[in-house]
Backbone of each chain as nested JSON, in Angstrom:
{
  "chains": [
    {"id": "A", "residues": [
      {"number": 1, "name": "UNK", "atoms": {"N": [-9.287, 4.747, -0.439], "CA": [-9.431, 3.59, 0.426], "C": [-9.284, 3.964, 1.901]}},
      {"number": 2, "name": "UNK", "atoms": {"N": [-7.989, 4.806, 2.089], "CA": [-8.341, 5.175, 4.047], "C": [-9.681, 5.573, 3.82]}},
      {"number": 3, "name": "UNK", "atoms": {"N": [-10.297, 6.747, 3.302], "CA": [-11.508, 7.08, 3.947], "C": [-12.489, 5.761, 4.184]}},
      {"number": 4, "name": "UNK", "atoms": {"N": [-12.953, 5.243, 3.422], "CA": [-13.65, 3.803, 3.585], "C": [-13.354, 3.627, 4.745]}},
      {"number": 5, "name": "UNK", "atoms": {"N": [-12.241, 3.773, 5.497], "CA": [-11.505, 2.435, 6.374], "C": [-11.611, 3.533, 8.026]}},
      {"number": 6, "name": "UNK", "atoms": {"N": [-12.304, 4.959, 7.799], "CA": [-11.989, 5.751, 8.587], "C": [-11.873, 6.76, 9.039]}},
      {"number": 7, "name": "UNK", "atoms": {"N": [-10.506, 6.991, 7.93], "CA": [-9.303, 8.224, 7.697], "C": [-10.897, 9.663, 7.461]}},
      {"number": 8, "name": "UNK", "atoms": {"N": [-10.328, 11.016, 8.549], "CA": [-10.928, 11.657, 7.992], "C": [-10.022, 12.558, 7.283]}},
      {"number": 9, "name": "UNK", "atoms": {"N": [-10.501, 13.884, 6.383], "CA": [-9.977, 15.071, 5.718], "C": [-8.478, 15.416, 6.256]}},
      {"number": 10, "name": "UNK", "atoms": {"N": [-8.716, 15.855, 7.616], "CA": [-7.937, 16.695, 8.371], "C": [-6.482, 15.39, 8.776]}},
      {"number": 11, "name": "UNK", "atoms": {"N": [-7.196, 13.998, 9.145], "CA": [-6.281, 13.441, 9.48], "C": [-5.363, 12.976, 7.596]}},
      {"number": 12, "name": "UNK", "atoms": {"N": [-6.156, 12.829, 6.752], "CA": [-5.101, 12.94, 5.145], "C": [-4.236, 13.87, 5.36]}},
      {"number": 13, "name": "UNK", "atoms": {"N": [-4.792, 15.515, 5.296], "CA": [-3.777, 16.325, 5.109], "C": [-2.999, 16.276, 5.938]}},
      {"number": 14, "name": "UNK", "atoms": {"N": [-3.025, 16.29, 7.271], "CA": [-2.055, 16.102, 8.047], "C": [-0.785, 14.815, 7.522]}},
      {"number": 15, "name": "UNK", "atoms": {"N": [-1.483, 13.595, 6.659], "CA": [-0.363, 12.774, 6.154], "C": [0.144, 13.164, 5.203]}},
      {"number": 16, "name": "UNK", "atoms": {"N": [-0.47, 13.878, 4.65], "CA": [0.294, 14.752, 2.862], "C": [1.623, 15.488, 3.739]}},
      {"number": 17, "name": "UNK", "atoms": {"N": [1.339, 16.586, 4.741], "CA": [2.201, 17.208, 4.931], "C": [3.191, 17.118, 6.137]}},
      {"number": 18, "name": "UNK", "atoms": {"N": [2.964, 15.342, 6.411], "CA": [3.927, 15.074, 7.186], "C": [4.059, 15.411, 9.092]}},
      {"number": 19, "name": "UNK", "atoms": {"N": [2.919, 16.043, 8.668], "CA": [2.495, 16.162, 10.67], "C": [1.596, 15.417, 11.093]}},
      {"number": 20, "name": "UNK", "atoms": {"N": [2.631, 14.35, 12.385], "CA": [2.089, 13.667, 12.545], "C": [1.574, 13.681, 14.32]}},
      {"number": 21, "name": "UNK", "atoms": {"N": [1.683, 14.964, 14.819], "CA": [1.185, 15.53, 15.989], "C": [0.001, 15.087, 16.395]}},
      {"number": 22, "name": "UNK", "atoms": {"N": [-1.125, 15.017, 14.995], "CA": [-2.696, 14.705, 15.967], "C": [-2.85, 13.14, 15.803]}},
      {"number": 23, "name": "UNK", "atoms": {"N": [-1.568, 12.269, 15.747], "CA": [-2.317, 11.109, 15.669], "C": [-1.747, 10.127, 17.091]}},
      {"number": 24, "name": "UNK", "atoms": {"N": [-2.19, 9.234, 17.173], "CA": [-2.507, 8.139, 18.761], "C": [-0.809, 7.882, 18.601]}},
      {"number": 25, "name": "UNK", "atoms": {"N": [-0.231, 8.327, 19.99], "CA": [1.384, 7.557, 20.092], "C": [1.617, 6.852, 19.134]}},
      {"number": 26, "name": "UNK", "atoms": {"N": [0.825, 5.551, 19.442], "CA": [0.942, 4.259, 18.84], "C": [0.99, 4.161, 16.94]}},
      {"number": 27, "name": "UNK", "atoms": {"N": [-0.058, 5.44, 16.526], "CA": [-0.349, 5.466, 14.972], "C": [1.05, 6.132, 14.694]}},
      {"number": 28, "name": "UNK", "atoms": {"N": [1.849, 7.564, 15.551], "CA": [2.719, 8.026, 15.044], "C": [4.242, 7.238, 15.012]}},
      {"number": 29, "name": "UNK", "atoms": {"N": [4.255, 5.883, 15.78], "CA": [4.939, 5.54, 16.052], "C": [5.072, 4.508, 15.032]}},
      {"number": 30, "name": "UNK", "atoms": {"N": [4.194, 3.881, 14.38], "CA": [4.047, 3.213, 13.122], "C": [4.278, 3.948, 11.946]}},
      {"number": 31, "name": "UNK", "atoms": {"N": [3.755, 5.373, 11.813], "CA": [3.996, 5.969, 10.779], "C": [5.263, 7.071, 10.493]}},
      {"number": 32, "name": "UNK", "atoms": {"N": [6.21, 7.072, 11.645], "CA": [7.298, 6.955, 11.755], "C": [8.709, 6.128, 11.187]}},
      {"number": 33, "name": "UNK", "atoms": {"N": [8.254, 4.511, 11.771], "CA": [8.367, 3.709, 11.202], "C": [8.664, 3.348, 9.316]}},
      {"number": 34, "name": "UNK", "atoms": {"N": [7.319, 3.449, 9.192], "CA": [7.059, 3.502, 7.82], "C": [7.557, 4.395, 7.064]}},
      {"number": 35, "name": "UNK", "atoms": {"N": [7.712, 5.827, 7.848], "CA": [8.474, 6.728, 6.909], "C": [10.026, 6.739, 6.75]}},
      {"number": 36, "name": "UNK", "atoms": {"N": [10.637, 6.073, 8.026], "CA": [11.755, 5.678, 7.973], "C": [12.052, 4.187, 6.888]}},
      {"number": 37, "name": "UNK", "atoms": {"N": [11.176, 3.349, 6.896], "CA": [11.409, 2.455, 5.947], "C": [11.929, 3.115, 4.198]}},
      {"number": 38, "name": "UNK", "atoms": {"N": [11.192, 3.893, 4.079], "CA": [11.017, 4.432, 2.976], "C": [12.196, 5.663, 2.545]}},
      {"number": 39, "name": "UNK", "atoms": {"N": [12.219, 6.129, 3.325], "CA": [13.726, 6.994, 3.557], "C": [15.097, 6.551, 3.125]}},
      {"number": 40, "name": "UNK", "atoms": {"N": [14.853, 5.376, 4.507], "CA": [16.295, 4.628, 4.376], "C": [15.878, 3.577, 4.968]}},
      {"number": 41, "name": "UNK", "atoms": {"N": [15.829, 2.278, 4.919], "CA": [14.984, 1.565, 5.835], "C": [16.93, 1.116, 6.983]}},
      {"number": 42, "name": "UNK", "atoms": {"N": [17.897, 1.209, 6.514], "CA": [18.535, 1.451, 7.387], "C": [19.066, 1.787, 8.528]}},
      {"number": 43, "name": "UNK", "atoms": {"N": [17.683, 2.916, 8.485], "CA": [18.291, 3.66, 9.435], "C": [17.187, 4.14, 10.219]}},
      {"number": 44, "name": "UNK", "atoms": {"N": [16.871, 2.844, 10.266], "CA": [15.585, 2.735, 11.831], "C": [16.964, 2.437, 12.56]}},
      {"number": 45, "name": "UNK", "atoms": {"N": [16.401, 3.127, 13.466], "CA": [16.894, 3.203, 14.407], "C": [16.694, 2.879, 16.231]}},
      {"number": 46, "name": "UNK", "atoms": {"N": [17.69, 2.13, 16.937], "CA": [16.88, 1.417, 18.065], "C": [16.234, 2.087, 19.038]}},
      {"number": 47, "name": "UNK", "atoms": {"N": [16.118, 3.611, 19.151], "CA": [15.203, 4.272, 19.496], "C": [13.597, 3.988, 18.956]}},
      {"number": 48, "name": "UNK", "atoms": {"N": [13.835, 4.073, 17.493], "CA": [12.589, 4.489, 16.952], "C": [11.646, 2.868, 17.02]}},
      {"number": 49, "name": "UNK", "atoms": {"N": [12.729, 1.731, 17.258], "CA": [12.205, 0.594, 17.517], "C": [11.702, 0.334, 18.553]}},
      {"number": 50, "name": "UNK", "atoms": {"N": [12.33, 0.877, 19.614], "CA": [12.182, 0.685, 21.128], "C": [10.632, 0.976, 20.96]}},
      {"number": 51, "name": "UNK", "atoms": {"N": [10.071, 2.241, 20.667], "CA": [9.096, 3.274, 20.447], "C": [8.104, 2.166, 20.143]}},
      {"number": 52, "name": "UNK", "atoms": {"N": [8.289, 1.735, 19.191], "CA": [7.443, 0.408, 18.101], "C": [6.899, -0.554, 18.542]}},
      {"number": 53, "name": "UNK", "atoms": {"N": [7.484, -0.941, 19.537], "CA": [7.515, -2.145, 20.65], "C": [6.491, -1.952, 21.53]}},
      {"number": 54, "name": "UNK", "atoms": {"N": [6.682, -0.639, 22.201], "CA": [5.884, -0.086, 23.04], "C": [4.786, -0.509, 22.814]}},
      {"number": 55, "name": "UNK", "atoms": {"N": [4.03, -0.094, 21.358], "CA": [2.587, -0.406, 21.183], "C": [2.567, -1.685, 20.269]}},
      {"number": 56, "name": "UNK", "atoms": {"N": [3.526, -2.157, 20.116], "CA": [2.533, -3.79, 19.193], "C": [3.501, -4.712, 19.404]}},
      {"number": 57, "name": "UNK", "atoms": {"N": [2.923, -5.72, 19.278], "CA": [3.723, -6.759, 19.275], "C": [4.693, -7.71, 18.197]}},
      {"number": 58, "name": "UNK", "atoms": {"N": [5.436, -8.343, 18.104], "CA": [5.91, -8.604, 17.248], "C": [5.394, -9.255, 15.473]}},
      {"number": 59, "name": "UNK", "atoms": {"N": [4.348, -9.75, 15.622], "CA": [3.7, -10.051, 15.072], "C": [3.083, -8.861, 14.35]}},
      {"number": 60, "name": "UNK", "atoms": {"N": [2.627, -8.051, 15.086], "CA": [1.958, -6.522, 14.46], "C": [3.628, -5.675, 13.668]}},
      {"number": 61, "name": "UNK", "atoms": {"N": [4.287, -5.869, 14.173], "CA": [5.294, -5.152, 13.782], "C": [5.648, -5.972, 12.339]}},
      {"number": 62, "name": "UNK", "atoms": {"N": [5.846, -7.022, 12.547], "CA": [5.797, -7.601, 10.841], "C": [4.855, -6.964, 9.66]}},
      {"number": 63, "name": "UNK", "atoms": {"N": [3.576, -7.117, 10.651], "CA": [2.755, -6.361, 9.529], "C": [2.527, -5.348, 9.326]}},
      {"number": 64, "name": "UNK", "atoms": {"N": [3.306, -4.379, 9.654], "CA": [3.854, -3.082, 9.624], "C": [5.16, -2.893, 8.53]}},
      {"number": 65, "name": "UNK", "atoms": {"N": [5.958, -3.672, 8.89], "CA": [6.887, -3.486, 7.796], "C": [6.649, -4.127, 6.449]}},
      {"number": 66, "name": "UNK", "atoms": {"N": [5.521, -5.091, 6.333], "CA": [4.948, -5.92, 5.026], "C": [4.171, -4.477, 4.734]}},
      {"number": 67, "name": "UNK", "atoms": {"N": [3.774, -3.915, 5.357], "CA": [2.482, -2.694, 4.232], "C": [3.708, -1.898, 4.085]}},
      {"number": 68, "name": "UNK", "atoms": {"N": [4.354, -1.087, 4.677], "CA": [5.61, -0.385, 4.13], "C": [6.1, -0.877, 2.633]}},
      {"number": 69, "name": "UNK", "atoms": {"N": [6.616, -1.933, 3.201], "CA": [7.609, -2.785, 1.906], "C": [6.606, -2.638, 0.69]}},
      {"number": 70, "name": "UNK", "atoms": {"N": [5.631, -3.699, 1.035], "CA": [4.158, -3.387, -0.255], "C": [4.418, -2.412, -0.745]}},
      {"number": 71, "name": "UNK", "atoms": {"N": [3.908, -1.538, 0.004], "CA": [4.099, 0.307, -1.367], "C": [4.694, 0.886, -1.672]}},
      {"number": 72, "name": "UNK", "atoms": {"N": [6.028, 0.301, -1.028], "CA": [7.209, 0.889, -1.727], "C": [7.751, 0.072, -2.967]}},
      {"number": 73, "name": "UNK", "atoms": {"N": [7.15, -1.082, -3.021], "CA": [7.213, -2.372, -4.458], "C": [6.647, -1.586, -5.128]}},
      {"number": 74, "name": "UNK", "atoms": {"N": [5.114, -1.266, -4.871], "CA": [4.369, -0.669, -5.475], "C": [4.119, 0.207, -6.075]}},
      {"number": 75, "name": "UNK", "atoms": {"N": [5.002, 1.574, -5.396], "CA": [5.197, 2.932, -5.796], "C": [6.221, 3.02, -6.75]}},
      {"number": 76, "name": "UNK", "atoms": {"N": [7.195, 2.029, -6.893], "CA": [8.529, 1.732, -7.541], "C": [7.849, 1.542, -8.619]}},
      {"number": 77, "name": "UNK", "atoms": {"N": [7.616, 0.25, -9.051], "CA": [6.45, -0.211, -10.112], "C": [5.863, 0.764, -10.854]}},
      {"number": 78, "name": "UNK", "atoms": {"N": [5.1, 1.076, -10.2], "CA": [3.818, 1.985, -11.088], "C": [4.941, 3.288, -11.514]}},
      {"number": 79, "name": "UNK", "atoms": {"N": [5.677, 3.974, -10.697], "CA": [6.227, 5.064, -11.088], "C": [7.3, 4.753, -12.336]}},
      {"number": 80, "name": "UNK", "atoms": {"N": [8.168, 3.792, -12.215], "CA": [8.994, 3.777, -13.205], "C": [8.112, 3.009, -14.494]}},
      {"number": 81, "name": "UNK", "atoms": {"N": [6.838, 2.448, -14.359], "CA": [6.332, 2.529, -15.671], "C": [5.195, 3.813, -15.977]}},
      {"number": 82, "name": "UNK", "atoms": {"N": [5.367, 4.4, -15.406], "CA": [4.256, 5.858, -15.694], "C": [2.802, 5.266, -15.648]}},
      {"number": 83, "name": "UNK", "atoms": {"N": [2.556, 4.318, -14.672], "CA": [0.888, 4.072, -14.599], "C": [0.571, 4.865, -14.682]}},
      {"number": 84, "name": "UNK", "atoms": {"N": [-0.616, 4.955, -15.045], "CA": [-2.129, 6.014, -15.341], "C": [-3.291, 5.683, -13.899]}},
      {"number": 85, "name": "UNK", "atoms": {"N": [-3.125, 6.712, -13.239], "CA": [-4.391, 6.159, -12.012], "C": [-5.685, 5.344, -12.733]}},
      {"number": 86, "name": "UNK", "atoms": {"N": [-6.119, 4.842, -12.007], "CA": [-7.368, 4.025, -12.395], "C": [-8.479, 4.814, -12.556]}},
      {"number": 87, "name": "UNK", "atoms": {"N": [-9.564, 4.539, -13.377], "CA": [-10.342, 5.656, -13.495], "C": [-12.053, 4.182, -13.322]}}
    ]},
    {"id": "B", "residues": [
      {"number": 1, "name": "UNK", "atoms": {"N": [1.103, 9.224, -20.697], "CA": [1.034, 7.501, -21.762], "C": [1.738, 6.773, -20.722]}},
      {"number": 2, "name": "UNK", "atoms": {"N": [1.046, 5.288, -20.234], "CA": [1.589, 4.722, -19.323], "C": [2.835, 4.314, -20.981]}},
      {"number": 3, "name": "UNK", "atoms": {"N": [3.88, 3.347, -19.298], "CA": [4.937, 2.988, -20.393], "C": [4.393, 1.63, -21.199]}},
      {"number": 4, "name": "UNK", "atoms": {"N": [3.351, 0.503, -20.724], "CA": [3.335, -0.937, -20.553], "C": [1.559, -0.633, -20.848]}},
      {"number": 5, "name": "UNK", "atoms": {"N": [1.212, -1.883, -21.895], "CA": [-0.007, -1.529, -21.971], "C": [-1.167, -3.041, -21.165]}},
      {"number": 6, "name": "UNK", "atoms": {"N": [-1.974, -1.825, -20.574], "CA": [-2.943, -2.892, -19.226], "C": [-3.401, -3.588, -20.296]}},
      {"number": 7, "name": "UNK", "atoms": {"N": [-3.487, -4.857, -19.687], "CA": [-4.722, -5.456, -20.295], "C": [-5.766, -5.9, -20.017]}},
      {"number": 8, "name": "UNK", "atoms": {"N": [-6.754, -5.712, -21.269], "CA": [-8.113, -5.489, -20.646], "C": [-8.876, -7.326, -20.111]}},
      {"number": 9, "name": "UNK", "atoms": {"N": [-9.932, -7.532, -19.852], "CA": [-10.683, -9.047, -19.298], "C": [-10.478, -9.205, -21.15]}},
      {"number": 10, "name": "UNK", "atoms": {"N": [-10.879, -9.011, -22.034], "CA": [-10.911, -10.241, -22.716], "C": [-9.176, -10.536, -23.923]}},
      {"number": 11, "name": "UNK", "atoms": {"N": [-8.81, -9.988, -23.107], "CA": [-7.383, -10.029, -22.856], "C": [-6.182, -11.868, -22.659]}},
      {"number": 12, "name": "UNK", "atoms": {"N": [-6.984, -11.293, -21.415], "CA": [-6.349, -12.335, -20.623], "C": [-7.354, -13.61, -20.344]}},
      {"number": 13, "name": "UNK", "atoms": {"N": [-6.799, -15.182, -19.584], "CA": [-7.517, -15.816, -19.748], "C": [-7.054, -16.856, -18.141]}},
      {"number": 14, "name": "UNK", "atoms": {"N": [-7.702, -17.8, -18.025], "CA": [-7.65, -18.469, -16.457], "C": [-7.881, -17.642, -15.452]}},
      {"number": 15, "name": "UNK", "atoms": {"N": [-6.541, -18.421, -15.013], "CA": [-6.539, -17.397, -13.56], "C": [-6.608, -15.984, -13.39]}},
      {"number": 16, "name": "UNK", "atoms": {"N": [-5.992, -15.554, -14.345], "CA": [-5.938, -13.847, -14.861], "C": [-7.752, -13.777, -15.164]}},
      {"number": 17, "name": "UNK", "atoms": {"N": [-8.405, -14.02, -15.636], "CA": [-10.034, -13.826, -16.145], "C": [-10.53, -13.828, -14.363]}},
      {"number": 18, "name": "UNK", "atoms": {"N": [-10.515, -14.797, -13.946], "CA": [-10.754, -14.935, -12.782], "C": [-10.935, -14.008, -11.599]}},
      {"number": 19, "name": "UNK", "atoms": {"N": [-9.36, -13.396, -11.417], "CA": [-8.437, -12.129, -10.731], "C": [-9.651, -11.304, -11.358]}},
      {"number": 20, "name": "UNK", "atoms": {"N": [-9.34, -10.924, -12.745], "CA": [-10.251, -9.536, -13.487], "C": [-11.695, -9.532, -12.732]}},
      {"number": 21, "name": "UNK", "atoms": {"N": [-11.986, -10.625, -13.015], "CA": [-13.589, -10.592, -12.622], "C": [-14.034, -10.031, -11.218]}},
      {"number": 22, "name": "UNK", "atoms": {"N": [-13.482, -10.961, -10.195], "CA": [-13.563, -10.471, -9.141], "C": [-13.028, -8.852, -8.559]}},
      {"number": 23, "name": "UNK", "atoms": {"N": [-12.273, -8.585, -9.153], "CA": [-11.962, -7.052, -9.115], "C": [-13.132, -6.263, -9.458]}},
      {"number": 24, "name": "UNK", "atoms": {"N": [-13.433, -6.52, -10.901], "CA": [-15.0, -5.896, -11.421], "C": [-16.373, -6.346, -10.436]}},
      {"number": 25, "name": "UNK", "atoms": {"N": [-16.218, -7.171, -9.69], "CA": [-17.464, -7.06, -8.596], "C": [-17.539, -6.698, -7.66]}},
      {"number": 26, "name": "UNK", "atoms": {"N": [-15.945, -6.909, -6.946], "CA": [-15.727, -6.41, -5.73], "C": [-15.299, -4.334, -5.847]}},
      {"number": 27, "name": "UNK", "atoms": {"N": [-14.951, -4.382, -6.945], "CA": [-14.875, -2.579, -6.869], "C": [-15.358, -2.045, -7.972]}},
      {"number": 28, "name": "UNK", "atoms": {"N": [-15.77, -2.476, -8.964], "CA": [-16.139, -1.795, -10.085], "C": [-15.258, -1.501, -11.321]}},
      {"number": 29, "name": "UNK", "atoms": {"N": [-14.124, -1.529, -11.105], "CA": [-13.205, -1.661, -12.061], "C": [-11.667, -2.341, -12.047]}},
      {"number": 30, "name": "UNK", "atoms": {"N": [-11.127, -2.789, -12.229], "CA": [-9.625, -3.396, -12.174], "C": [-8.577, -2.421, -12.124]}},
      {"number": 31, "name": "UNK", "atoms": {"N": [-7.529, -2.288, -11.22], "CA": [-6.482, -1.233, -11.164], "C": [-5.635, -1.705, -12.277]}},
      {"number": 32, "name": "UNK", "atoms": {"N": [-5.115, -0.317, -12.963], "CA": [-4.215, -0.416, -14.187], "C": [-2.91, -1.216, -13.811]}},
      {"number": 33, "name": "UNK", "atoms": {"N": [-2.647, -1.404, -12.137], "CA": [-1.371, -1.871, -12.123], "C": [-1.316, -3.235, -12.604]}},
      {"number": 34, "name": "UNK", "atoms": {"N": [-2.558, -3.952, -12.053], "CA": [-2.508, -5.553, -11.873], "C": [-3.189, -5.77, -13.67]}},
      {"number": 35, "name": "UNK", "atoms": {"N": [-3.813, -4.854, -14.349], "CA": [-4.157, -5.116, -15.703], "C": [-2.356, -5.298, -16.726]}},
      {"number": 36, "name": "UNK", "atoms": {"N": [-1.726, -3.894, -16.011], "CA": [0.032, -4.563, -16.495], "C": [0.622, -5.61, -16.482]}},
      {"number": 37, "name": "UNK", "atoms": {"N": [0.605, -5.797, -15.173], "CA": [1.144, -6.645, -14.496], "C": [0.792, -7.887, -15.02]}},
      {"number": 38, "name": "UNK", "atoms": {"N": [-0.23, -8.305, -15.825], "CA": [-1.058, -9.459, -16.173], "C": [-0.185, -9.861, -17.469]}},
      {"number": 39, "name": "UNK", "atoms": {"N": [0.764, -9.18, -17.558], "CA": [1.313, -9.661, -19.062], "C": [2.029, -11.157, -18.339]}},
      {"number": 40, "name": "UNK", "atoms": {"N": [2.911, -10.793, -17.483], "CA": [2.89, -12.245, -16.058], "C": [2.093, -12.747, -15.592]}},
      {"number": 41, "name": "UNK", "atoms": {"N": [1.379, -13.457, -16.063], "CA": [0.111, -13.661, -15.111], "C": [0.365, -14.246, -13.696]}},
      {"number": 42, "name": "UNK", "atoms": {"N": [1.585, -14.875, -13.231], "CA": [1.954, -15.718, -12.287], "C": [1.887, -14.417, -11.447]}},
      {"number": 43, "name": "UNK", "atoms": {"N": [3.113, -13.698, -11.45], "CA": [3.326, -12.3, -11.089], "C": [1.95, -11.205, -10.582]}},
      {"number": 44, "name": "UNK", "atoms": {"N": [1.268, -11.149, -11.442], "CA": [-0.285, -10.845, -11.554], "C": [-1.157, -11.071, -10.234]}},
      {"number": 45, "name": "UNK", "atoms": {"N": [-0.88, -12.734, -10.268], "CA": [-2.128, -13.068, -9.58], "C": [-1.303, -13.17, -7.732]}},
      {"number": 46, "name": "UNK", "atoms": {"N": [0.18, -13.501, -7.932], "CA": [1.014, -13.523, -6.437], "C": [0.899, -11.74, -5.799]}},
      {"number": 47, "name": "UNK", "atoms": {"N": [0.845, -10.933, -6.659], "CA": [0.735, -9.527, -6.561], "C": [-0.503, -9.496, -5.26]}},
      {"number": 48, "name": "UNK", "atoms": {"N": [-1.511, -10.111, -6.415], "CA": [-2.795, -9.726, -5.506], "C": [-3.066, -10.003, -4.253]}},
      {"number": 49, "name": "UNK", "atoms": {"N": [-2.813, -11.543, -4.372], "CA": [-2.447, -12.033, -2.712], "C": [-2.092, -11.92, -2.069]}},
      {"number": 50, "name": "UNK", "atoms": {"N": [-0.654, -11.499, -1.987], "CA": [0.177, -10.459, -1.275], "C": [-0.798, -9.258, -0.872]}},
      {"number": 51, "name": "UNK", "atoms": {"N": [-1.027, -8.744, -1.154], "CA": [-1.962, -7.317, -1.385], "C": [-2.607, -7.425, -0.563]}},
      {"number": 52, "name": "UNK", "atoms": {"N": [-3.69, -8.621, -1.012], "CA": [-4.633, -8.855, -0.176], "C": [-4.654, -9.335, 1.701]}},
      {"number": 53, "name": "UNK", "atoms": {"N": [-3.48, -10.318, 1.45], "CA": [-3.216, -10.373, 2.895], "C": [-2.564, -9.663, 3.528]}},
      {"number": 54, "name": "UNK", "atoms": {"N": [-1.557, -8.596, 3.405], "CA": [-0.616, -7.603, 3.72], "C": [-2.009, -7.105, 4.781]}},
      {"number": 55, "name": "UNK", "atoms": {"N": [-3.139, -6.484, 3.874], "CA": [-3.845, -5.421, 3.901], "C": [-5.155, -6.062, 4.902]}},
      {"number": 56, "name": "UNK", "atoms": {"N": [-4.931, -7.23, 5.009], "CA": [-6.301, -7.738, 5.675], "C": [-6.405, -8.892, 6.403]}},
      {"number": 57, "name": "UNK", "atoms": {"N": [-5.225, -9.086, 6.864], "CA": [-5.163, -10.282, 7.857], "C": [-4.169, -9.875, 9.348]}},
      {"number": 58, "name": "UNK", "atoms": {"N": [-3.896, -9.953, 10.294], "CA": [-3.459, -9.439, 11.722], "C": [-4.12, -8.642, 12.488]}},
      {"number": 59, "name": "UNK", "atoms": {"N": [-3.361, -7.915, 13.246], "CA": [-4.534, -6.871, 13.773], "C": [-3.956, -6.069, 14.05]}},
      {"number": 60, "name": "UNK", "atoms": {"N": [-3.545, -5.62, 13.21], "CA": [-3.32, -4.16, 12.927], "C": [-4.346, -3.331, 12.615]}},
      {"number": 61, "name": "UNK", "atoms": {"N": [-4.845, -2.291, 13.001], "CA": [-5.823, -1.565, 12.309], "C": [-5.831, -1.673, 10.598]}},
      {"number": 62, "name": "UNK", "atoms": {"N": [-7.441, -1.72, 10.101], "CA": [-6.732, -1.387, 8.671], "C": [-6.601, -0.027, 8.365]}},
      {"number": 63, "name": "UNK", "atoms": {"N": [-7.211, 0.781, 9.009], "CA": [-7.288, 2.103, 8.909], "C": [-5.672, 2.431, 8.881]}},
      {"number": 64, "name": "UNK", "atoms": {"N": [-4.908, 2.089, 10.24], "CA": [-3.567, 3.022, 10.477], "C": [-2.508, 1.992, 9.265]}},
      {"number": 65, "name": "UNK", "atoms": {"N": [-3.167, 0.948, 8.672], "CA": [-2.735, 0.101, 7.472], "C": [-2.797, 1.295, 6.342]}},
      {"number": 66, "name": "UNK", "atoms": {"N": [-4.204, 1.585, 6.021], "CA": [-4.735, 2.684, 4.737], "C": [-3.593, 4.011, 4.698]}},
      {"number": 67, "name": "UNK", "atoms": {"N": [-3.76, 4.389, 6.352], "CA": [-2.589, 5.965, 6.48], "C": [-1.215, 5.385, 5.971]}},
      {"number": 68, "name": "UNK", "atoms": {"N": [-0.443, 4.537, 6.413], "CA": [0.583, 3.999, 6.156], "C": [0.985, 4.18, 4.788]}},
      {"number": 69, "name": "UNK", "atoms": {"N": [0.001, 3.705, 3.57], "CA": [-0.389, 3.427, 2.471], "C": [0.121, 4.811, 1.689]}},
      {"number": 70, "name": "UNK", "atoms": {"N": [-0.843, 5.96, 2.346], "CA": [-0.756, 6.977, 1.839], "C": [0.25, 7.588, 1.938]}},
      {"number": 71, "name": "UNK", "atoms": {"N": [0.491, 7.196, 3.521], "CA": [2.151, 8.664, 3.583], "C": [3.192, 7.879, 2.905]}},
      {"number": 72, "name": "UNK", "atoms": {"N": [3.496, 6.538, 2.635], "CA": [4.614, 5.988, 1.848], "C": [4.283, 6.479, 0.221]}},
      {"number": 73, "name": "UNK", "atoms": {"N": [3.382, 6.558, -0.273], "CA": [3.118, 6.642, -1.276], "C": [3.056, 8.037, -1.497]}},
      {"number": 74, "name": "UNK", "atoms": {"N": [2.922, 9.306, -0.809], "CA": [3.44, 10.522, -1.459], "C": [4.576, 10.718, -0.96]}},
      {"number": 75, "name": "UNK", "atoms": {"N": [5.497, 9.806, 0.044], "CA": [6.681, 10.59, 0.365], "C": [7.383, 10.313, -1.171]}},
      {"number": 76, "name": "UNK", "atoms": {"N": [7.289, 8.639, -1.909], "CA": [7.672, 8.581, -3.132], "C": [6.874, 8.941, -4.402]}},
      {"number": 77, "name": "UNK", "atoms": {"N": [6.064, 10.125, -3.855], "CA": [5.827, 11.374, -5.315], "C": [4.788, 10.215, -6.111]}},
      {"number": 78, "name": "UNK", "atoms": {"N": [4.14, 9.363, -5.921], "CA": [3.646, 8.195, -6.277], "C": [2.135, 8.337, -6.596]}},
      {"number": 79, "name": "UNK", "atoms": {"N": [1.816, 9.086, -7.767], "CA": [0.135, 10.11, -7.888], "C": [-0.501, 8.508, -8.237]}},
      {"number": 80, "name": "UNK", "atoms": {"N": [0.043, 7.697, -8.561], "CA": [-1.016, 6.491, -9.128], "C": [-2.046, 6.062, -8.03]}}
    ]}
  ]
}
């Protein structure tokens, strides 16, 4: 689905392996975010919020932490029942 | 072997037939989660909506939506 939406090769692997150097302030600052949700969502931190702010507004920032939350329901779900990818 | 078994369109019935269908036109096949998930159908069909608007309403990019998607989903080892 990113590719559809975009996403090329180089910018995936770069999300597989967690470098998030070639992407827009604003994208690393969301996907920061998101990785901190997922971590610990605790422990965002008011730096990493401050950061967040910078590029969106409050409204965007909701829907930032709703796609986080989503796949982490999601990933929970499917993993503790051993889904089968879709074919 | 998933743990929970999907179920298939002639399975399920209403709103669940409904959900199925439109999945089968809009992508070609139904994800195994929401075929589980259908044993709830309430559950099932609030899933999708959620889903759907999470993923497609504000303005947020959907693209830096899609990346989001991905890096949460292998930081939790999540191959589905």
């Amino acid at each position: 689905m990113a590719r559809r939406f975009g996403a090329t090769e180089a910018e995936l692997a770069a999300l597989e392996k967690g470098d998030l150097e070639a992407f827009s302030p604003a994208e690393r600052a969301a996907l920061r975010f998101a990785e901190q949700i997922t971590r610990d969502a605790n422990g965002v931190s008011d730096q990493l919020f401050r950061e967040l702010r910078q590029h969106f507004d409050e409204g965007e920032i909701v829907e930032l932490a709703a796609v986080a939350g989503l796949f982490n329901y999601f990933n929970r779900f499917n993993n503790a029942l051993q889904m089968e990818p879709t074919k | 072997m998933p743990r929970l078994s999907p179920l298939s369109p002639g399975q399920v019935d209403g709103d669940s037939r409904q959900v199925f269908e439109r999945f089968l036109r809009e992508r070609g096949n139904i994800p195994n989660m929401f075929r589980t998930a259908a044993h709830r159908p309430e559950i099932m069909k609030t899933m999708t909506e959620h889903f759907s608007t999470v993923m497609t309403t504000g303005t947020v990019p959907r693209k830096l939506k899609e990346m989001i998607s991905v890096r949460v989903s292998h930081l939790n080892r999540c191959e589905y």
